[in-house]
C-alpha positions in Angstrom: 87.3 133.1 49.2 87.6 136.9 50.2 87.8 137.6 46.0 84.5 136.3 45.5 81.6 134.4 46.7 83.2 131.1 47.3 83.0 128.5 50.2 84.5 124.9 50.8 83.3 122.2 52.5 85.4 119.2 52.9 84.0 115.3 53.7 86.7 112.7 54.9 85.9 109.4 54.2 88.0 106.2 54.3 91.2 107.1 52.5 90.3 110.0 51.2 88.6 113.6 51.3 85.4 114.5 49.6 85.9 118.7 48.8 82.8 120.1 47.6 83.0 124.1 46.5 80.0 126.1 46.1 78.9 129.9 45.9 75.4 131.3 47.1 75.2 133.4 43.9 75.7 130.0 41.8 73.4 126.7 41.9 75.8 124.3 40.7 78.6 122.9 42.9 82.2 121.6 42.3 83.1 118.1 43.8 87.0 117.3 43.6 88.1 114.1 45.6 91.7 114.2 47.1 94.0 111.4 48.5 94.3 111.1 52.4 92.7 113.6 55.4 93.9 117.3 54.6 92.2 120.4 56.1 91.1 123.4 54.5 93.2 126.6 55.1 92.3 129.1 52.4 91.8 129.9 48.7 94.4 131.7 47.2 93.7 135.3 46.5 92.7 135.4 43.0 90.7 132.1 44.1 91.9 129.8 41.4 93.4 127.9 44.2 92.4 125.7 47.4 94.8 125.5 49.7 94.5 122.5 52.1 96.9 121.5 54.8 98.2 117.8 55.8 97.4 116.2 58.6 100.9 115.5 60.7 102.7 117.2 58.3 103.5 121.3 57.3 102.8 120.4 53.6 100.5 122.0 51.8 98.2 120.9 48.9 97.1 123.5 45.8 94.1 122.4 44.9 93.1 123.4 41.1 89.3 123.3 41.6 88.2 123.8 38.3 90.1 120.7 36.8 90.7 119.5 40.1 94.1 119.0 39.5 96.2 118.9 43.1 99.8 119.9 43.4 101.8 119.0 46.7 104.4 121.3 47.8 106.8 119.9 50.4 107.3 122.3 53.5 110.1 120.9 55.5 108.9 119.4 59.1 110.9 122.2 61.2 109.8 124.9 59.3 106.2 126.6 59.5 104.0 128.3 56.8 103.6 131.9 57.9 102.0 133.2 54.6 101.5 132.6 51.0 102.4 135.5 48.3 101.9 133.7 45.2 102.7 136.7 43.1 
């Protein structure tokens, strides 16, 4: 994350993804498990947010990391994620 002193690390395994997130300032780590084989694209600005992207597909997945709570948002298949301005 460019806020702050975060990195991901994401393990796929079977059916789904293993998403472990860490800082170098911090000894413990967060481990969140999501459904399926997404990649990781970002965190959002503020870094609340992991944002992971679907294999196959333009969707995109906010990841809640702290609660690990995942919301899907549906991008249509002929249109392309440029940017995200989440406010």
């Amino acid at each position: 994350a460019q806020s702050n002193d975060l990195f991901a690390a994401a393990t796929y395994r079977e059916a789904r993804t293993t998403i472990t997130i860490f800082a170098s300032k911090r000894s413990s780590r967060r481990i969140v498990q999501v459904e399926g084989n997404p990649t990781l694209y970002r965190f959002t600005r503020d870094a609340a947010f992991l944002i992971l992207r679907l294999s196959g597909a333009n969707d995109l997945i906010f990841l809640d990391w702290r609660s690990g709570a995942a919301h899907r948002f549906d991008v249509p298949g002929d249109h392309e994620v440029l940017a995200v301005n989440l406010g």
